[in-house]
C-alpha positions in Angstrom: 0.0 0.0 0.0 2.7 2.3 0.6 5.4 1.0 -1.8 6.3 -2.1 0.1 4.6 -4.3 -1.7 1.3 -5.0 -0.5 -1.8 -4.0 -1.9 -5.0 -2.7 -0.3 -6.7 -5.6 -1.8 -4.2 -7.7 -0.2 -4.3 -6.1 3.1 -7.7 -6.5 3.2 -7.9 -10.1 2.3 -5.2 -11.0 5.1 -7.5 -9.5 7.8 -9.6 -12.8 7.4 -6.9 -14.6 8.5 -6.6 -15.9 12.4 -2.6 -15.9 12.0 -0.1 -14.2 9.3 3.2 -15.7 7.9 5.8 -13.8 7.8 8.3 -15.2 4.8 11.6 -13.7 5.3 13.7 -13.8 2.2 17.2 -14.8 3.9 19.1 -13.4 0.7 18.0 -9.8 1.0 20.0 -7.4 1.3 18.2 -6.5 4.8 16.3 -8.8 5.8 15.6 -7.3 8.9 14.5 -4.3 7.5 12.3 -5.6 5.4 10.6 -7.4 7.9 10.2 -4.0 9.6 9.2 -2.1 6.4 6.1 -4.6 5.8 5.3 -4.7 9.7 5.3 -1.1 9.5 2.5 -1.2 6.5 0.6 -3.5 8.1 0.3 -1.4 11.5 -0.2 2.1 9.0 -3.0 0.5 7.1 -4.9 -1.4 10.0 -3.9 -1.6 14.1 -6.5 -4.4 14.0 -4.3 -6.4 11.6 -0.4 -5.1 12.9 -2.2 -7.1 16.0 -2.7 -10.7 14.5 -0.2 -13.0 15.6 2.4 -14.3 13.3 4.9 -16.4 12.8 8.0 -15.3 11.8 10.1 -17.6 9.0 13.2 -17.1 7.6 13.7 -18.6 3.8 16.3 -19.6 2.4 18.6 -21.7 4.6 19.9 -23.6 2.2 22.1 -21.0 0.5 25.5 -21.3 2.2 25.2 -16.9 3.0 22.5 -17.2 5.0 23.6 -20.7 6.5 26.5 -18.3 7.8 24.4 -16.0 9.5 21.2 -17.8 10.3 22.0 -17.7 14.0 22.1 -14.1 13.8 19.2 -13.6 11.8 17.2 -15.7 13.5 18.0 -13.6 17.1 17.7 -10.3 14.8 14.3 -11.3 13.9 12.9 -12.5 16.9 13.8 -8.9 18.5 11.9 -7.3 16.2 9.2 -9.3 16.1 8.9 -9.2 20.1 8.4 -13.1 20.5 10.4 -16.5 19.5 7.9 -17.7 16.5 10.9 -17.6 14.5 11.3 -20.8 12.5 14.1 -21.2 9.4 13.4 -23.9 6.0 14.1 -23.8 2.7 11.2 -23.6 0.5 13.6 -24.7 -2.4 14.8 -27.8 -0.6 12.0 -28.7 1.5 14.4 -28.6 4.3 12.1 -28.1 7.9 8.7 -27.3 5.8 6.8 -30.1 6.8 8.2 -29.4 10.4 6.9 -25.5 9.5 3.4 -26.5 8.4 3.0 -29.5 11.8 3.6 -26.2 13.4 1.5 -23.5 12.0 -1.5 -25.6 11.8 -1.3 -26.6 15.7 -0.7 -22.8 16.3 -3.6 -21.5 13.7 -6.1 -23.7 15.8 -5.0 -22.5 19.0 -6.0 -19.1 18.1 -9.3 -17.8 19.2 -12.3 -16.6 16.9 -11.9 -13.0 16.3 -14.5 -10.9 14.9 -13.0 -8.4 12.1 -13.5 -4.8 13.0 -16.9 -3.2 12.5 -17.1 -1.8 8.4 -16.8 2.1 8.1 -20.0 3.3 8.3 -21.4 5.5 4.6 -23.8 8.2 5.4 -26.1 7.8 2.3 -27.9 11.0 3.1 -25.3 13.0 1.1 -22.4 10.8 -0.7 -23.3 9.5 -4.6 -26.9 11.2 -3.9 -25.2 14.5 -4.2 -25.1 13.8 -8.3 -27.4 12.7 -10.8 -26.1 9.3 -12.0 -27.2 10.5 -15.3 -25.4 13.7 -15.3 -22.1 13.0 -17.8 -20.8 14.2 -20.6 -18.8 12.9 -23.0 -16.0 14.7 -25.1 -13.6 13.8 -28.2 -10.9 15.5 -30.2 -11.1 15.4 -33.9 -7.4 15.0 -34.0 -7.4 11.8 -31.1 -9.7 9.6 -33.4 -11.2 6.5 -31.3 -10.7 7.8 -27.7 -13.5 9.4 -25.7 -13.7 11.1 -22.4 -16.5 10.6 -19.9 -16.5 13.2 -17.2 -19.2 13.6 -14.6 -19.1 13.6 -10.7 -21.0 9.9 -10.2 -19.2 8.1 -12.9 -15.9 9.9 -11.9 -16.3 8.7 -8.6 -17.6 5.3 -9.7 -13.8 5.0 -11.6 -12.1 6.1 -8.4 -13.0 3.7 -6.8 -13.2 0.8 -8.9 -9.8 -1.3 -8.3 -8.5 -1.6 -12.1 -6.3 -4.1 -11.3 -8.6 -6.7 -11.1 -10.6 -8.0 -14.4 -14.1 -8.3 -12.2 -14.0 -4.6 -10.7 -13.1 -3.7 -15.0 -16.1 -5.9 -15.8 -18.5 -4.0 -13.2 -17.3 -0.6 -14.0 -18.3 -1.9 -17.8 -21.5 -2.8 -16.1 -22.1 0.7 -14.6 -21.9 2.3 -18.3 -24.1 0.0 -19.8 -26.7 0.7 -16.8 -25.9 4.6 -16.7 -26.6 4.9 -20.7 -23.1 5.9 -21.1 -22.4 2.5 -23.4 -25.4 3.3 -25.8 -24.1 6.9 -25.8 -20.6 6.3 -26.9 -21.9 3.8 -29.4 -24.7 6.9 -31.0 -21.2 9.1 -30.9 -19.5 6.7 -33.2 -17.7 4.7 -30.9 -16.3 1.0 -31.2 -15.9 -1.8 -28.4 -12.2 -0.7 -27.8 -12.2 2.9 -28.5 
């Protein structure tokens, strides 16, 4: 979310999840710091998800760098993670994975139920009510052939917050333009599936 590496879709899958695994890439060039730098995301995008428990492992093992420092690492990370859930495989070997997942499911199902936090609340008094969903308009330039702009408070804010990186949320916002007229419009104006 902020440039670590994890998405807000991502974020707000994990928050489902009773326990989070930490993988710790034991090449890095800091792997300490990287553990930091996603903890840190975590806690900035959700205190209710920096507060799941994890378990801490440290990839990797079986590349004769990290065999040197492993020790190290392992202490290093257990500091920052503030308990001793620290366990070391190699995902490439198998070595210790089975022992990892024996493990993680006894400690998954020792975890209590927790109830996710309460859904931000929408007042619907003001919010997409403000605009007319049928109040757009739709420009194009002569000299940009084939490309169309749609501007208008509810389908601008419609595209804000559809997540474009998934083909669904593309699909629905397709959905929206067909239901708004916008679709039918564009194809009166000229325009092609494409365009």
């Amino acid at each position: 979310a902020g440039g670590a590496g994890l998405g807000p879709a991502f974020l707000r899958h994990v928050q489902r999840c009773k326990v989070l695994l930490h993988v710790v890439d034991g090449t890095s060039e800091d792997p300490i710091g990287d553990f930091k730098t996603i903890n840190k995301e975590l806690k900035d995008y959700d205190e209710f998800l920096a507060q799941k428990p994890q378990v801490v492992v440290l990839n990797k093992i079986d590349v004769p760098e990290v065999q040197e420092k492993q020790d190290e690492l392992v202490a290093q990370l257990r500091e920052a993670a503030g308990h001793s859930r620290v366990l070391t495989i190699s995902a490439a070997t198998t070595e210790r994975v089975k022992e990892l997942m024996g493990r993680l499911k006894k400690f998954v199902a020792a975890q209590p139920e927790s109830d996710l936090p309460p859904a931000p609340e929408i007042d619907f008094t003001k919010a997409a009510l403000d605009h007319d969903s049928d109040d757009f308009e739709i420009i194009s330039d002569p000299a940009y052939p084939g490309q169309w702009r749609i501007s208008g408070e509810y389908i601008e804010q419609i595209a804000r917050m559809t997540h474009w990186e998934y083909p669904e949320a593309v699909e629905r916002f397709g959905r929206q333009l067909d239901a708004l007229g916008i679709a039918t419009e564009l194809e009166r104006r000229g325009a092609f599936e494409g365009d």
